[in-house]
C-alpha positions in Angstrom: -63.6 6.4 -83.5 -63.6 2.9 -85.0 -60.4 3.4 -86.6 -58.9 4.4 -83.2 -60.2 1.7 -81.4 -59.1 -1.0 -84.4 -55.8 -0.2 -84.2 -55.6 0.2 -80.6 -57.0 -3.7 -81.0 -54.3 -4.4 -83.1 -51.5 -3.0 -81.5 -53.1 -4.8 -78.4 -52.5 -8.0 -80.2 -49.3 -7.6 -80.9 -48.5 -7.1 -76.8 -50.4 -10.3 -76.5 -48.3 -12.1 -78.3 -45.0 -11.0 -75.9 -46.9 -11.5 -72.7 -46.5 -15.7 -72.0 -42.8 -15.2 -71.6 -43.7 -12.8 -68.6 -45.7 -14.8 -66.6 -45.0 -17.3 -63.6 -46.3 -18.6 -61.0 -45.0 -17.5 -57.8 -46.2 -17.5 -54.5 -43.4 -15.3 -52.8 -44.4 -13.0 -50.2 -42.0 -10.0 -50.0 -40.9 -9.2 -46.6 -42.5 -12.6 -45.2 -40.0 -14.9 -43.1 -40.1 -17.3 -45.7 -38.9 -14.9 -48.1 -35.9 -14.4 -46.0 -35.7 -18.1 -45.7 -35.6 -18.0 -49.2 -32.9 -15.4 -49.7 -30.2 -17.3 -47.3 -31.0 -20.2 -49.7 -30.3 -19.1 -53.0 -26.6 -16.6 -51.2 -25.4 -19.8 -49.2 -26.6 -22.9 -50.3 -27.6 -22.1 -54.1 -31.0 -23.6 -53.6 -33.2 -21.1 -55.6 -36.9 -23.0 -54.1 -39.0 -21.3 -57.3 -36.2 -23.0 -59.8 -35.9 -25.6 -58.7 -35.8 -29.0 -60.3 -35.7 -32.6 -59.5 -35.1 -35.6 -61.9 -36.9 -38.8 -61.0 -35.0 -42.0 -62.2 -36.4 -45.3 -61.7 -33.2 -47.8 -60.0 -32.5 -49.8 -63.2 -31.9 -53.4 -61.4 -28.3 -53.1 -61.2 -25.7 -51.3 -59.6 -23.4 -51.4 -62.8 -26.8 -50.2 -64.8 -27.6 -47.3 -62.1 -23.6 -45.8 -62.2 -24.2 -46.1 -66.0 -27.5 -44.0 -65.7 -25.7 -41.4 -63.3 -22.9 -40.6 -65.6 -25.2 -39.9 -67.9 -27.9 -38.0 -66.2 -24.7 -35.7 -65.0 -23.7 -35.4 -68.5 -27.2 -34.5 -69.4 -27.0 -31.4 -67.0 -23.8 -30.3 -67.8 -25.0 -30.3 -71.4 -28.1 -27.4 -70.0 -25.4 -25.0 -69.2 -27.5 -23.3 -66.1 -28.3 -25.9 -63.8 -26.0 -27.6 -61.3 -26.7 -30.6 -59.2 -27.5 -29.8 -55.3 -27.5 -33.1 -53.8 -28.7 -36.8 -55.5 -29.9 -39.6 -53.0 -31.4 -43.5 -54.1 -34.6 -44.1 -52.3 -37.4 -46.4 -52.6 -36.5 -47.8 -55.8 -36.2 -44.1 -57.1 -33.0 -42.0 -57.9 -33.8 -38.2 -57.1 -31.0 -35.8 -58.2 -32.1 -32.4 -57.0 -31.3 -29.7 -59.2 -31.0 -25.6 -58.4 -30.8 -22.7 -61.1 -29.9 -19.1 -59.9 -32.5 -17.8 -62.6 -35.9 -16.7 -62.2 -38.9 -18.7 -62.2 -39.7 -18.0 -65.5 -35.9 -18.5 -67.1 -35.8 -21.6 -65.3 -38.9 -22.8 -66.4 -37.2 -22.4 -70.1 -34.4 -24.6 -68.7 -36.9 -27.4 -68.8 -37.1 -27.9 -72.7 -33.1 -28.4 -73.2 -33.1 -30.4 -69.6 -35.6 -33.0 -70.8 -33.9 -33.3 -74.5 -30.6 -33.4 -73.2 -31.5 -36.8 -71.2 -33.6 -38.0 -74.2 -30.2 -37.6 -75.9 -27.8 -39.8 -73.5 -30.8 -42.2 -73.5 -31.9 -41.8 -69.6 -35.4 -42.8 -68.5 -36.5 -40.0 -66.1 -39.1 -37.7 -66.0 -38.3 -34.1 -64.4 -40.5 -31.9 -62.0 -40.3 -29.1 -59.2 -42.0 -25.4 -59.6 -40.0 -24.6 -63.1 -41.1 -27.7 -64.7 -45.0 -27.4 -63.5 -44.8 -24.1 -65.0 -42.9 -25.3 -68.2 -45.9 -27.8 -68.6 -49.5 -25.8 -67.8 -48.5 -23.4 -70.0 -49.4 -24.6 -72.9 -52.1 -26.4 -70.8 -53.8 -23.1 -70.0 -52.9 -21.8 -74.0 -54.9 -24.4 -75.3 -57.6 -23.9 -72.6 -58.1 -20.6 -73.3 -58.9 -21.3 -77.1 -61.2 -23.8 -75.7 -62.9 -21.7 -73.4 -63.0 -18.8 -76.2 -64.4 -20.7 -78.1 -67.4 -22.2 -76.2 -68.1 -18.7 -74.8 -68.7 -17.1 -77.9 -70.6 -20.2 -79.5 -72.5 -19.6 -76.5 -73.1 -16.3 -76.1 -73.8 -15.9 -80.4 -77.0 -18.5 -79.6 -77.9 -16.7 -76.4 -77.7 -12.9 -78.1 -79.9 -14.5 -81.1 -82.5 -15.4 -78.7 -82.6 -12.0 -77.5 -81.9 -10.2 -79.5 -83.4 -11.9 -83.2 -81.6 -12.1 -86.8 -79.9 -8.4 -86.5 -77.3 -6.8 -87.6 -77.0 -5.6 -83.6 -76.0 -8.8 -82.6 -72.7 -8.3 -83.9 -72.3 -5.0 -81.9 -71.4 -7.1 -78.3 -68.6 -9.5 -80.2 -67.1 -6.1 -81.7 -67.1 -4.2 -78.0 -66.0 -7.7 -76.6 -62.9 -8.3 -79.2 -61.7 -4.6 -78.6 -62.1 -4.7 -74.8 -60.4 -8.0 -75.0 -57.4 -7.1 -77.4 -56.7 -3.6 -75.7 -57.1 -4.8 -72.5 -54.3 -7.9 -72.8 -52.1 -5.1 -74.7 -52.3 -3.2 -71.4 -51.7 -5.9 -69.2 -48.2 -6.7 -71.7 -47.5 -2.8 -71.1 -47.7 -3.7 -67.2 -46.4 -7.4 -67.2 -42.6 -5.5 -67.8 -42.8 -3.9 -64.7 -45.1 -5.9 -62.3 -44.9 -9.6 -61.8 -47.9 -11.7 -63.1 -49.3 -14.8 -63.1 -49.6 -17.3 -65.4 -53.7 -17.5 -65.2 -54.0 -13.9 -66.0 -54.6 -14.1 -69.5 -57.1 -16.4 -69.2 -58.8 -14.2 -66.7 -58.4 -11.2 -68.7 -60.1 -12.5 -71.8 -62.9 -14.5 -70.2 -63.7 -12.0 -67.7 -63.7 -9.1 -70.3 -65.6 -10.9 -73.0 -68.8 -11.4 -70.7 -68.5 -8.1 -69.0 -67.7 -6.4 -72.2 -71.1 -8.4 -74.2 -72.9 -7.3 -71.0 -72.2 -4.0 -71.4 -73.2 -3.6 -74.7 -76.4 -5.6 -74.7 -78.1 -3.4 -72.0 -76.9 -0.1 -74.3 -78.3 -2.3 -77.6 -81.7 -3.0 -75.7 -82.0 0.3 -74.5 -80.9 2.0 -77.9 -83.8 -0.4 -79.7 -86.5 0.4 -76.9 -85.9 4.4 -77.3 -86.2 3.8 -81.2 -89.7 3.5 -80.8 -90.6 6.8 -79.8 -87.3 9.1 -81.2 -84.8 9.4 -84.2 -81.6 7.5 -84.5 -79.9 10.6 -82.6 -82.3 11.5 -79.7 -82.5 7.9 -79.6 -78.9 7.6 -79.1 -78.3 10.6 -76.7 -81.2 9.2 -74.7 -79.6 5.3 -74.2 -76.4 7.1 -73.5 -77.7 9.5 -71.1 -79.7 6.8 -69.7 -77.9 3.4 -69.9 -74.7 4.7 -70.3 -75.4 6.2 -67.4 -75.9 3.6 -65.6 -72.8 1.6 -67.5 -70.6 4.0 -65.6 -71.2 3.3 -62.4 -71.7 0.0 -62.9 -68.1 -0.1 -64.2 -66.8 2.1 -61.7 -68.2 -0.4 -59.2 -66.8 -3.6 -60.8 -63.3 -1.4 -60.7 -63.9 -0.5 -56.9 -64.1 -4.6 -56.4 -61.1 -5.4 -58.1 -59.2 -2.5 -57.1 -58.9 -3.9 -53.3 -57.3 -6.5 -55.0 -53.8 -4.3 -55.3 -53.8 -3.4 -51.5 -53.0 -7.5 -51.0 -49.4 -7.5 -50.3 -49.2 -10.4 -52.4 -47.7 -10.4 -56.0 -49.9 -13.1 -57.3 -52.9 -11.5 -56.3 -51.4 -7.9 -57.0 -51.5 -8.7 -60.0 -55.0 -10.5 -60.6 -56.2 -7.5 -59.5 -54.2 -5.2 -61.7 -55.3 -7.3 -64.8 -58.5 -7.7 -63.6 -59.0 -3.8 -63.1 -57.7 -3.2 -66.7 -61.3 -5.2 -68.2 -63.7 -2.8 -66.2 -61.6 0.3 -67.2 -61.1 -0.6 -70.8 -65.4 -2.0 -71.1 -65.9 1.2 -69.9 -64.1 3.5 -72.4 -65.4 0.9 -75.4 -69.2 1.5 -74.1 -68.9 4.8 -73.9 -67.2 5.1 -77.2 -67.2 2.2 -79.6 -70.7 1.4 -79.1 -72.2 4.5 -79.8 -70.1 4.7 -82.7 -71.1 1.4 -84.2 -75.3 2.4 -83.4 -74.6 5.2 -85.0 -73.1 3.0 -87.9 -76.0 1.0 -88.0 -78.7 3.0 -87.4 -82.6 2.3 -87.3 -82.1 0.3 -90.2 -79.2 -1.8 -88.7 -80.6 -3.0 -85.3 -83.9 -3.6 -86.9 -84.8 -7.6 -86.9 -85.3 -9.8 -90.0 -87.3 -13.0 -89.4 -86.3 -13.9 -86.2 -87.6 -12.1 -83.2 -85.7 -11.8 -80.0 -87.0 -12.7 -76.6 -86.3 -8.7 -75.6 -88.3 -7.3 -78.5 -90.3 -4.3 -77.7 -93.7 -5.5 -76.4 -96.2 -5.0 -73.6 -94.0 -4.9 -71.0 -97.2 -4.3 -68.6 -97.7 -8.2 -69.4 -94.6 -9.8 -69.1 -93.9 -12.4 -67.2 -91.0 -10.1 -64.9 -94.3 -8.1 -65.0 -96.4 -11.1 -63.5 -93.6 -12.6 -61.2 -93.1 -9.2 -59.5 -96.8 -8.7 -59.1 -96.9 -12.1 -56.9 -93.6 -10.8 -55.1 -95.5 -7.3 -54.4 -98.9 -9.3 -53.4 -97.0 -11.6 -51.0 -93.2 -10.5 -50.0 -93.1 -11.9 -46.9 -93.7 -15.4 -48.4 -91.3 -14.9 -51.3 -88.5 -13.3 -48.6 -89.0 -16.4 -46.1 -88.2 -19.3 -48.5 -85.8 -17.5 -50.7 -83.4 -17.2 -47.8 -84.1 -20.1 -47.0 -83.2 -21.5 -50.5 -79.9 -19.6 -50.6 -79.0 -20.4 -46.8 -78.8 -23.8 -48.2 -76.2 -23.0 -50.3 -74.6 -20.1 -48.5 -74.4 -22.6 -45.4 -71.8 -24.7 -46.8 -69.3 -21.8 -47.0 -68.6 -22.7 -43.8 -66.7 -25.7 -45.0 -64.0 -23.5 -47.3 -60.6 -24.6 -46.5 -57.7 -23.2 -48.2 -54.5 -24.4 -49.5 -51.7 -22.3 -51.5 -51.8 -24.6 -54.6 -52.1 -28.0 -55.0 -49.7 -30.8 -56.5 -52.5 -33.4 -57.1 -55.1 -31.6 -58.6 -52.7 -31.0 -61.9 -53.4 -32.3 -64.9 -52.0 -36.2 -64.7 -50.7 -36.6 -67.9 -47.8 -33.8 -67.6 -44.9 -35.3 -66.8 -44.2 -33.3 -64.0 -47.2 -34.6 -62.6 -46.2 -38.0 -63.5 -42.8 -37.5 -61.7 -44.9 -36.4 -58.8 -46.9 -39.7 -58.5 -44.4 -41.8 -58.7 -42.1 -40.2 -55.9 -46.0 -39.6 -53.8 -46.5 -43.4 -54.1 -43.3 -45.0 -53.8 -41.7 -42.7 -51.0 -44.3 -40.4 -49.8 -46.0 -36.6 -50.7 -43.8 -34.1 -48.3 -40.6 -35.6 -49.7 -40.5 -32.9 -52.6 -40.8 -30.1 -50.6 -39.6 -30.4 -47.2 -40.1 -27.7 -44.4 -36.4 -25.9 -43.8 -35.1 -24.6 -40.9 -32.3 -22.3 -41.1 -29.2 -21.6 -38.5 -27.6 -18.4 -38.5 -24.7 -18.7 -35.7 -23.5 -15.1 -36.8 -19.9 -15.7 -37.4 -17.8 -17.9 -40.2 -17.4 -21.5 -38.9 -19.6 -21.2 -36.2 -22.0 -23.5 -37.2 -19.8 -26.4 -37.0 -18.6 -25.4 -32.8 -19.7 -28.3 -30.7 -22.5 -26.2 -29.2 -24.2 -25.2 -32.4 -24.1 -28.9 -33.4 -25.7 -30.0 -29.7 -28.5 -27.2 -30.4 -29.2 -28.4 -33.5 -28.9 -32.4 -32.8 -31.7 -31.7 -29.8 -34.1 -29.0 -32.4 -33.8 -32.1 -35.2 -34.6 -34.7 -32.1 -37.9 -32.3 -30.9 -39.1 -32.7 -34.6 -38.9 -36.3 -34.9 -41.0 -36.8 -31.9 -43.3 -34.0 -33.9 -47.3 -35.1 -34.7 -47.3 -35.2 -38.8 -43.0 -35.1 -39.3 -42.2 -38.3 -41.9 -38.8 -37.6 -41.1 -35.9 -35.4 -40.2 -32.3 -34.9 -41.8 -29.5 -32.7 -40.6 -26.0 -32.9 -40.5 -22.4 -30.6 -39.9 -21.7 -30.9 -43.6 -23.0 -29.7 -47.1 -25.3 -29.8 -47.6 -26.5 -28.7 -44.2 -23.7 -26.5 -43.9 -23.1 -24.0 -46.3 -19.3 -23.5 -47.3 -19.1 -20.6 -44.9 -20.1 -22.8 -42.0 -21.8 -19.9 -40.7 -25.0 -21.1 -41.8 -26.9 -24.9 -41.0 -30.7 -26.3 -42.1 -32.5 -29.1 -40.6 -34.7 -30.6 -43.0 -38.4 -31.6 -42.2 -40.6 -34.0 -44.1 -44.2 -33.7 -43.5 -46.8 -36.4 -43.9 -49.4 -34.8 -45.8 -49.3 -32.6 -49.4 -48.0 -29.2 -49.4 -51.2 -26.8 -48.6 -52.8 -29.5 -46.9 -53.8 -28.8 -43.3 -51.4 -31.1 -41.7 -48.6 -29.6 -43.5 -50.3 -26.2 -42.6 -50.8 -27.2 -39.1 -47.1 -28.7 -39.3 -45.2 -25.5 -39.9 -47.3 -23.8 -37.2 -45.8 -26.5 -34.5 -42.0 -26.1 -36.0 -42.4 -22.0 -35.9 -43.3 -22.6 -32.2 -40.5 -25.6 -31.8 -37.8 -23.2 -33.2 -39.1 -19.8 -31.0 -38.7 -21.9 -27.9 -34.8 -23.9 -29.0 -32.1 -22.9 -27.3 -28.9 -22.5 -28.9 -26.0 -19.7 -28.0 -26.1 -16.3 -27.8 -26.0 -14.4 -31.3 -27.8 -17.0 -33.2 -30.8 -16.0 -35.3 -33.3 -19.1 -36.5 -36.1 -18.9 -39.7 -38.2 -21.6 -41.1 -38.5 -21.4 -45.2 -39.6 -23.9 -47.8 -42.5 -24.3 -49.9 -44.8 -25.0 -47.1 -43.9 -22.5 -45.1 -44.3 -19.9 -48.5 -47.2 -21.0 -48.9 -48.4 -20.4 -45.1 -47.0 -17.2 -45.5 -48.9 -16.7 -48.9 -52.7 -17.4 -47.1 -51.5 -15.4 -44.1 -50.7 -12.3 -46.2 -53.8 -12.5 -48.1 -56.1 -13.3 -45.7 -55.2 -10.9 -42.9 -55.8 -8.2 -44.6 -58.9 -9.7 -46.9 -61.9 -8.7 -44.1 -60.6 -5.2 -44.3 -60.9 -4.8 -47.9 -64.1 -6.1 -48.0 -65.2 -3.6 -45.3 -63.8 -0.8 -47.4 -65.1 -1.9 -50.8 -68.1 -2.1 -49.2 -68.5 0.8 -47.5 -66.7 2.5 -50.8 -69.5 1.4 -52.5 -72.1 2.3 -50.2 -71.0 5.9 -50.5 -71.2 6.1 -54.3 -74.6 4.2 -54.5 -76.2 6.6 -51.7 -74.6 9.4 -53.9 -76.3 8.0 -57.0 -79.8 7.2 -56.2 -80.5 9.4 -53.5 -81.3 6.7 -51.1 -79.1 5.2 -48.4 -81.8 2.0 -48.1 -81.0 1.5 -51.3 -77.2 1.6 -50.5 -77.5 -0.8 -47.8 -79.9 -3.7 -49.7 -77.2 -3.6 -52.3 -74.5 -4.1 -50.1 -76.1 -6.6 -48.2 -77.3 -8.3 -51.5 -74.0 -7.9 -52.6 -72.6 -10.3 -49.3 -75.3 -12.6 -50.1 -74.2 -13.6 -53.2 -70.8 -13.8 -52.4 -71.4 -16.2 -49.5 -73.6 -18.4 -52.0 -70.9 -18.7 -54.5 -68.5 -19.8 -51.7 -71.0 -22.6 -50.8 -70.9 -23.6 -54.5 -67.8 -24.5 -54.3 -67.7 -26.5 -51.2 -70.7 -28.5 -52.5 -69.5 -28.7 -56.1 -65.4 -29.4 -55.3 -65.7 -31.0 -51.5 -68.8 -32.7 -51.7 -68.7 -33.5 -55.2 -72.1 -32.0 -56.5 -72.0 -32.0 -59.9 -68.5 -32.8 -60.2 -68.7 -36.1 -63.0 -71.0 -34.0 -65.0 -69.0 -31.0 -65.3 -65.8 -32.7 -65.3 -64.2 -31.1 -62.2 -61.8 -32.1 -59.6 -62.5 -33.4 -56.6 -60.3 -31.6 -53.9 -60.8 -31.0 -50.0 -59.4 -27.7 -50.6 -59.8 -24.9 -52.2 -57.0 -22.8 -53.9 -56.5 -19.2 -51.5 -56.4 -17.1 -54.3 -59.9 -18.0 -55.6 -61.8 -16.3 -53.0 -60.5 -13.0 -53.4 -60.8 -13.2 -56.8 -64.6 -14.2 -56.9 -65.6 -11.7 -54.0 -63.8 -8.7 -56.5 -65.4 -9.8 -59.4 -68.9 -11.0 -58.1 -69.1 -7.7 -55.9 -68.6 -5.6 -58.9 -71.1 -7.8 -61.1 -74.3 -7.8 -58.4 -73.5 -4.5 -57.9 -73.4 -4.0 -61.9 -77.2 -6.0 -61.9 -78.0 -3.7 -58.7 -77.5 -0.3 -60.3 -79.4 -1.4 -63.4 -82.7 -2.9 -62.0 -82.2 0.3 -59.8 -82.0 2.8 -61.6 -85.3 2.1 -63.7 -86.8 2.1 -60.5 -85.5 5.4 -59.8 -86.7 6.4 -63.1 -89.9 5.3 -62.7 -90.5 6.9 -59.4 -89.3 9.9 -60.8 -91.9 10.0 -63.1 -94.4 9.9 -60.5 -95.3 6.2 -59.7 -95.6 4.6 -56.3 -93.3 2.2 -55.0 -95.1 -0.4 -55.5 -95.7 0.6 -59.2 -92.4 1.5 -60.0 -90.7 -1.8 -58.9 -93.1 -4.0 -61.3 -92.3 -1.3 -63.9 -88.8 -1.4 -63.7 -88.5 -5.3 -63.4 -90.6 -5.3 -66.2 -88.5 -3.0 -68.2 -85.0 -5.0 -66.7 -86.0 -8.6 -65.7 -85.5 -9.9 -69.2 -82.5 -8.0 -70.4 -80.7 -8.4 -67.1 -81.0 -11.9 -66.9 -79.9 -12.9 -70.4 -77.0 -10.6 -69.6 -76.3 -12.9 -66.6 -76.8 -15.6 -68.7 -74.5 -14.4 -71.3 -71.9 -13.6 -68.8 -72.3 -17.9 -67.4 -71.6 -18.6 -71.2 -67.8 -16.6 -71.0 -67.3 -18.0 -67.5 -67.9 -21.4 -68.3 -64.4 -21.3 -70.3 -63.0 -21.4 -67.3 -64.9 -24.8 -66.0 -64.0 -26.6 -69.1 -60.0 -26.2 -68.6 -57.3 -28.6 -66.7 -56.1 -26.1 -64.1 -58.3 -26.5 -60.6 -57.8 -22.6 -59.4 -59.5 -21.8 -62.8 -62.3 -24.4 -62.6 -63.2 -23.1 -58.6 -63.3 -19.5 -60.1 -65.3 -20.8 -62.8 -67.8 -22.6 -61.0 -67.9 -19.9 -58.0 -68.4 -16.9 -60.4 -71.0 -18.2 -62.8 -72.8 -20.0 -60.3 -72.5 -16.8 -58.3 -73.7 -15.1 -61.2 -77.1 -16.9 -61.9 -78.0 -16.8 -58.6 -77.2 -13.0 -58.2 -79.3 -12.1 -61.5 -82.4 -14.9 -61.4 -83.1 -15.5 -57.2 -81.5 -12.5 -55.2 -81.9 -9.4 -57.9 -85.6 -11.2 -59.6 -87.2 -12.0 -56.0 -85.1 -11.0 -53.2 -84.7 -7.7 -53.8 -88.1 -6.8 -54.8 -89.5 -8.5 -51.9 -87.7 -6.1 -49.7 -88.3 -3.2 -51.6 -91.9 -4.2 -51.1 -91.8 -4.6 -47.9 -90.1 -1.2 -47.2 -92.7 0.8 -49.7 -92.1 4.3 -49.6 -89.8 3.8 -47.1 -87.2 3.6 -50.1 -87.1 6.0 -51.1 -88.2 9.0 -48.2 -86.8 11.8 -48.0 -85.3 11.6 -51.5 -86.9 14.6 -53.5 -88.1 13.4 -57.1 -86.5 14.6 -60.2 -88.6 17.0 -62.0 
């Protein structure tokens, strides 16, 4: 068994390796109006919106001096072989020459490289940007953050898994399950990254996200495995923690897969395939608890897992005086104290989720010193921050030539006028020739500039108005109008996600239900968990509204300060966090079950089983902070909100709503629990 899983590590590895030259960053929505937008676009005008590029030259004083610099610029991008200019215009002290590239995102992102050295070469000052050259420069961004973030985590988690678990051999057992799950799992993400699109983040995601859950996994097994020692040889003790712990592992794991599962009904690439990456780590934690870890206890044996010197905070002691032992007493003596001001502690928090506003991605809160970003100030101060990508309305008239009749041109002369006099339109440009009409002349576009970012809600707002605006034009019979651009994706992008988002949840939800009622025999149970589960989920959300909005926290951690947050985020954190409460849930649970099973009241069980859990589950949450704080030490914004929102989530989940809002319930229900749910003999 350990040779099988070390070289399915190593062939993993080797996929890694392959897999940054599949990933992008692409916000398309098949099917959406934009995407049709889009299409007409890249057939008639040759204006591909995910390649494209635009070179930002400062005017150079003169007009000899800026001919001189043009000549050369076009020389430059002749040189690239795959890009072509689409139109070039002096404004505001700047020269912006647009560029378009018929590739995908990804090959034009690779443009960027030979783009920038071919103007180094003719000696021309510019700087380049637009959606390939932001991806060209956060990849290695996001590269280097992940080695970053690796590397705190596990510096991290070795201190944290030395406190609990002492000088022993076993704590090398998690970062052996954590580098397997971690390896295989981005192998299998390679396997499916030449057939599915995925984004750029997912790597980061995938090793982050599986090194807590996979060091999580494997403390509860080691804890368990060490506690059973005490009364049983190496193998009962072994077939007991798996029958037990391993148990529970399973459908906890199941349960984190059942979160990020509704993740691949979002008819969304980007977040099709967070979700496919994302249900990879459960599956593949799964297989290396059930599998590598008894294999390595095996390995190691009494002998092995024994400490030396240093004791762990989770040796086996009197677990009758603990302090989970003593905490859960008070809980048990007074739960309607404890309940009252721990929801009011968490509405606090969970309060401010109110104030979550979304945006498709942001082009401020990128890290400054790419020169993308650079290119992006410059044009934001000097002209304004809609100029890059402008809204795009698109003219079908149906028939060759028929865009340039005298009535198509009135039509489209009074639609421009209407968005002029528009709230939140910087300006408007249109025309009867290219490039406003394609070489057909069947097809015209009306550009619109809006005043605020893209993603931010007067853009947002913006397309809204010039959706309505163009339903209610008139022009002649036959014509067909669509509205595309990068605002209008991204629209489009947060529309997709979010209309079907409350449905998932209702179905992961009541998904989960069903398997927990099935579990432990007790459909209260079910229901805490689930609204537990919602709980959390709204208290992370707050977390990031107080941390990014508000700015709580935000010089000491190093984070942006943004008014919105990114729309992918959300779903991400509800997939991951439901699965990980759930995953504490089912643990603290299940000793309870056992413990009632054995014949102890409800009362009795509960300060038994937190006893038993308290300890090990929180410095599993704790462990699992430590890998997510990776995320919160990195450039990219999307990353830091999922960062702060899951660990933050996290904590909370394991210390406040699983240490004394759950037992305060269960206390105040009693037997209630768990009626009519026959005891295991």
């Amino acid at each position: 068994m350990l040779a099988l899983w070390l070289g399915a590590a190593l062939v993993g590895l080797l996929g890694y390796h392959q897999l940054g030259s599949r990933l992008t960053t692409s916000l398309a929505v098949p099917g959406s109006a934009s995407a049709r937008a889009d299409a007409i676009l890249i057939d008639h005008f040759g204006e591909n919106i995910e390649g494209a590029l635009t070179v930002v030259v400062p005017h150079l004083g003169s007009k000899h001096a800026d001919l001189v610099a043009e000549a050369r610029l076009r020389r430059a991008i002749t040189a690239t072989g795959s890009l072509h200019v689409v139109e070039q215009q002096a404004v505001a002290g700047l020269l912006l020459t647009d560029l378009e590239s018929r590739d995908s995102l990804n090959r034009a992102a690779g443009a960027v490289a030979r783009l920038r050295a071919a103007l180094r070469s003719v000696h021309v000052r510019a700087l380049v940007t637009g959606p390939a050259a932001l991806q060209a420069d956060v990849t290695p961004i996001l590269r280097g953050d992940l080695e970053r973030g690796e590397a705190i985590a596990l510096a991290f988690a070795l201190l944290l898994l030395l406190g609990v678990l002492g000088a022993s051999l076993a704590v090398l057992v998690p970062f052996v399950v954590a580098g397997a799950t971690t390896a295989v799992a981005l192998g299998l993400v390679d396997l499916l990254a030449g057939h599915v699109l995925m984004v750029l983040y997912v790597p980061n995601v995938v090793a982050l996200v599986g090194l807590g859950l996979a060091i999580d996994y494997s403390l509860l097994i080691v804890h368990r495995y060490r506690t059973e020692l005490a009364n049983r040889d190496e193998a009962a003790a072994l077939e007991r923690t798996m029958a037990t712990a391993g148990r529970t592992v399973v459908l906890s794991g199941l349960i984190v897969a059942v979160g990020l599962a509704t993740m691949l009904a979002v008819p969304v690439p980007l977040v099709r395939s967070l979700g496919a990456a994302g249900l990879v780590v459960p599956l593949v934690a799964l297989a290396a608890a059930l599998t590598l870890q008894p294999a390595l206890l095996a390995a190691l044996g009494r002998r092995g897992v024994a400490t030396h010197g240093l004791r762990g905070l989770l040796e086996p002691r009197d677990l009758a005086a603990s302090r989970w032992a003593r905490v859960t007493r008070v809980v048990v003596a007074h739960p309607r104290r404890v309940l009252a001001s721990t929801l009011l502690g968490l509405g606090l928090f969970a309060g401010a989720s109110a104030g979550l506003s979304l945006t498709p991605g942001s082009l401020t809160a990128i890290p400054p010193a790419m020169e993308s970003a650079r290119a992006i100030a410059l044009v934001r101060s000097s002209i304004g921050p809609g100029i890059l990508t402008p809204i795009e309305v698109l003219v079908d008239s149906g028939r060759p030539h028929g865009s340039t009749s005298p009535a198509q041109t009135s039509a489209r002369l009074a639609l421009a006028t209407t968005f002029l006099h528009t709230p939140g339109v910087e300006l408007v440009a249109a025309d009867s020739v290219w490039p406003f009409v394609d070489p057909s002349g069947r097809y015209a576009r009306i550009l619109v500039v809006s005043r605020g970012e893209l993603g931010d809600p007067v853009t947002q707002r913006l397309v809204r108005v010039i959706r309505a605006e163009v339903a209610a034009a008139h022009f002649p019979r036959g014509t067909s109008l669509v509205v595309g651009g990068a605002p209008v994706q991204g629209v489009d992008f947060l529309a997709a996600i979010y209309g079907v988002f409350p449905w998932l949840v209702l179905g992961a939800l009541v998904l989960a239900w069903l398997v927990l009622a099935r579990a432990f025999r007790s459909w209260v149970i079910a229901v805490l968990a689930v609204v537990l589960d919602l709980v959390s989920v709204a208290v992370a959300y707050g977390f990031l509204v107080w941390c990014f909005r508000v700015g709580l926290g935000a010089d000491l951690i190093g984070t942006y300060r943004v008014s919105q947050i990114e729309g992918w985020v959300p779903v991400f954190i509800f997939a991951v966090l439901f699965g990980l409460s759930m995953d504490y849930e089912v643990f603290i649970v299940a000793r309870i079950r056992e413990a009632h099973d054995r014949g102890l009241s409800a009362s009795d069980a509960l300060v038994d089983a937190l006893a038993a859990t308290g300890a090990v589950v929180t410095s599993a949450a704790v462990i699992m902070v430590a890998a997510l704080s990776g995320f919160v030490v990195g450039h990219v914004a999307g990353l830091q909100e999922l960062g702060v929102g899951l660990a933050l989530g996290v904590l909370v989940d394991a210390t406040v709503v699983r240490g004394l809002l759950l037992p305060s319930l269960l206390a105040l229900l009693g037997e209630r629990t768990w009626r009519d749910t026959p005891r295991r003999s």
